[in-house]
C-alpha positions in Angstrom: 101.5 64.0 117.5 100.0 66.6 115.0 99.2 65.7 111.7 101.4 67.6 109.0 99.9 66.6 105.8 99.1 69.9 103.6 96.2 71.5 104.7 96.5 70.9 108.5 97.8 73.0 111.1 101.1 72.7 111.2 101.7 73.0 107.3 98.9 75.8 106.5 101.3 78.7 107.3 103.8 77.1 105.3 101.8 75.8 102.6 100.0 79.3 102.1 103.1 81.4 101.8 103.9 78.6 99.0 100.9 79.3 97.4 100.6 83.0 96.9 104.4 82.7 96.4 103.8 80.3 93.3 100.6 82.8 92.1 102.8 85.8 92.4 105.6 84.1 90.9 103.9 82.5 87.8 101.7 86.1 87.3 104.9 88.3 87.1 106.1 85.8 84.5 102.5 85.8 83.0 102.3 89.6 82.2 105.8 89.7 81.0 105.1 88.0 78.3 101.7 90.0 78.0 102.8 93.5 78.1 106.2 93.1 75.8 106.3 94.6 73.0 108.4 93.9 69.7 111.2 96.0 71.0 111.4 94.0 74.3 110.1 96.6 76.5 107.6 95.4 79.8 105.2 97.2 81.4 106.1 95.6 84.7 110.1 96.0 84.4 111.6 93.3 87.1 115.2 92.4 87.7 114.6 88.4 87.2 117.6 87.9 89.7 115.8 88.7 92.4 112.5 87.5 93.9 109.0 89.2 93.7 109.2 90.6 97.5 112.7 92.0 96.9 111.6 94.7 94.4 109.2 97.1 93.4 106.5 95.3 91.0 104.9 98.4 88.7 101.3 97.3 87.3 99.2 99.1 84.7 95.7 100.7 85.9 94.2 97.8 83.4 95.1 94.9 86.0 95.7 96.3 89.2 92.5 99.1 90.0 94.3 101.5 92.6 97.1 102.0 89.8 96.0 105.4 89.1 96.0 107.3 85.2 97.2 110.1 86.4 97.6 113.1 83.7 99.2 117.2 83.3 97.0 119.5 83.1 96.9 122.7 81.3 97.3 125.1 84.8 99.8 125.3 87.4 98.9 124.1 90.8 99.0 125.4 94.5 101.9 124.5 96.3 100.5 121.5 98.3 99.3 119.9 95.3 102.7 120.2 93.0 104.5 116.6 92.1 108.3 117.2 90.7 108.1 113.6 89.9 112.2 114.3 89.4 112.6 114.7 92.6 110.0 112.7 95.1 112.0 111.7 98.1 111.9 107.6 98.0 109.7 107.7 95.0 110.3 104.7 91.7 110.3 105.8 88.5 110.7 103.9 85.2 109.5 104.6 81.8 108.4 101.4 79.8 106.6 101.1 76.6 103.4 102.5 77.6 104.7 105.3 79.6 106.1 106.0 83.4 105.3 104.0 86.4 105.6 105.8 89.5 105.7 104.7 93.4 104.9 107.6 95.3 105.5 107.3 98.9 103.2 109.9 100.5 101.2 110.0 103.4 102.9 107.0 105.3 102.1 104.2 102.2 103.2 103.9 98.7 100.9 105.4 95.9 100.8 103.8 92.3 100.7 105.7 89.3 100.7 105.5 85.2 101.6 108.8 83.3 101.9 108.4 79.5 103.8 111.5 79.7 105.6 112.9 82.8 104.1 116.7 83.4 106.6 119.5 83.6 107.6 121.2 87.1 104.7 123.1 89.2 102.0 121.9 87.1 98.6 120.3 88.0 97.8 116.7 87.7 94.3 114.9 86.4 93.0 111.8 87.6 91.2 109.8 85.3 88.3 107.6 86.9 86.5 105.5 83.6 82.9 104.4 85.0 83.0 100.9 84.8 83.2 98.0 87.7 86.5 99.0 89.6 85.3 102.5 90.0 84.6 102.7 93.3 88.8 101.0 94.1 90.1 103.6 91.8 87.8 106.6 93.8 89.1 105.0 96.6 92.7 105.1 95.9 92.4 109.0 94.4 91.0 110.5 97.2 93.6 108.3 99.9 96.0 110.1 97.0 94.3 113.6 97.7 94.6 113.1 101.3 97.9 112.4 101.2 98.8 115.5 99.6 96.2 117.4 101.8 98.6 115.8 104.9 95.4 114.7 106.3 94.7 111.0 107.7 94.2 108.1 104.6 91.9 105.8 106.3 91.7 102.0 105.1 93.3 101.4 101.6 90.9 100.5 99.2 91.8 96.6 99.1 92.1 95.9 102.6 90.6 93.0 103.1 88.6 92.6 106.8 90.0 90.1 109.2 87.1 87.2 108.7 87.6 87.8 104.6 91.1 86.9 105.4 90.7 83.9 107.5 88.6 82.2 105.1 90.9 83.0 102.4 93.2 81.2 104.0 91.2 78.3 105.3 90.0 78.0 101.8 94.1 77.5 100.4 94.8 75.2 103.1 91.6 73.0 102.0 92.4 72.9 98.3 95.8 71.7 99.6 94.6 69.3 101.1 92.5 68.2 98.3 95.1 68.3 96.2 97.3 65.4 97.9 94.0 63.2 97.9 92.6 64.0 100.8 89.1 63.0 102.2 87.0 66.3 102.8 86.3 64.7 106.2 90.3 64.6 106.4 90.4 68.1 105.5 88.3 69.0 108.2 89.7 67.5 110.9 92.6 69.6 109.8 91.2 73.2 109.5 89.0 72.3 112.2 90.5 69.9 115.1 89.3 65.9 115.5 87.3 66.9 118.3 85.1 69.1 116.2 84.2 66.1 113.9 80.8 64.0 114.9 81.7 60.3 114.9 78.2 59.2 113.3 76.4 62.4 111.8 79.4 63.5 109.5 77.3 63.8 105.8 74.9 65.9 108.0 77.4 67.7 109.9 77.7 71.4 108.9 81.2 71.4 108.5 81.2 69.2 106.0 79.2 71.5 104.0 81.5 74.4 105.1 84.6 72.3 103.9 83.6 72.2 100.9 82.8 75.2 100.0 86.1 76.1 101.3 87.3 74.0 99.1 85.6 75.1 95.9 86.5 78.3 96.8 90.3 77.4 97.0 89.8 75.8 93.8 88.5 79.2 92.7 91.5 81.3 93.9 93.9 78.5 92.0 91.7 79.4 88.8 91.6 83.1 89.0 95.3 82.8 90.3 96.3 86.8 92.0 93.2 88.3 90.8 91.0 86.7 93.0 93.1 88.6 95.5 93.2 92.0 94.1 89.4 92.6 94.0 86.4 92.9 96.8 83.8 92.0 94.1 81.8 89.0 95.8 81.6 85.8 93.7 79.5 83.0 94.3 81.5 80.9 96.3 82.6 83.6 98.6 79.3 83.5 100.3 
């Protein structure tokens, strides 16, 4: 029989969707309250009857990088390069306190953008890149925007994470799972890792002990950080 306590593998698919569900979930919630205003306006408007994976979630280029601060400027552009953000086929728009939101589909994927004013018909946009830490994401989600527009191929997004980042992502959520319900890290590895796997006398010298718990400081890291942690490529510490 195969052990189901959290963190093994029969419950890590399960217990991971529950996871990101509950960082999702408690973030929306989170920046409601953040970005309201005394009039009651959001940044990220939601309609609270559904859930976070039935609707379009707008974000401000402060939180989520490849949001882009996108601006009219004072010329009127080529054909290719003109937005009637009026009428984009399949595009979201909503105005909130700040300014518009926009969800540009384009190119085969969705595009995010933050206006403070929408630009009139035919006229060129600006995309502002500040130099700071996420300047590279934002570079990378600009040009995937110019390509798009150019009808040319878009290449990786920005955040795509590679296939062995996202295993241990989600080795390191079923650990702290495990952790959580009082688990023994030796427990925890015979989980993520099978029994077999496990040395009967060596286990304090046994690498995976050591790689457990990392895993599971790093899960304890993702709890801490909550979505963030899965937003960014910056390396930390304890994703080494």
């Amino acid at each position: 029989m195969l052990p189901t306590w959290p963190g093994s593998g029969c419950a890590g698919i399960a217990t991971t969707k529950r996871i990101i569900s509950g960082y999702l979930a408690a973030n929306v919630q989170a920046q409601r309250r953040a970005s309201s205003d005394a009039s009651g306006d959001s940044r990220f408007p939601a309609d609270p009857q559904k859930t976070f994976d039935k609707q379009a979630v707008f974000w401000a280029p402060e939180v989520l990088p490849t949001v882009l601060s996108v601006r009219a400027a004072n010329c009127l552009a080529p054909k290719t390069y003109q937005l009637d953000f009026d009428n984009l086929p399949g595009s979201e728009l909503r105005r909130a306190a700040d300014g518009w939101h926009a969800i540009v589909p384009l190119g085969g994927t969705k595009h995010r953008l933050w206006l403070r004013e929408l630009p009139a018909s035919g006229y060129a946009v600006v995309v502002d890149l500040p130099l700071d830490a996420d300047f590279e994401l934002r570079l990378g989600a600009a040009r995937r925007f110019w390509l798009a527009l150019e009808r040319r191929a878009l290449g990786m997004p920005p955040l795509a994470l590679p296939a062995l980042k996202q295993h241990r992502l989600i080795l390191a959520l079923r650990a702290v799972d495990g952790w959580q319900e009082g688990n023994s890290y030796r427990q925890i590895a015979q989980g993520l890792f099978g029994s077999r796997r496990i040395a009967e006398r060596a286990w304090k010298t046994d690498d995976l002990r050591s790689r457990t718990i990392r895993l599971v400081k790093l899960g304890r890291r993702l709890i801490r950080l909550r979505w963030r942690a899965l937003l960014t490529k910056r390396r930390g510490r304890d994703d080494k």
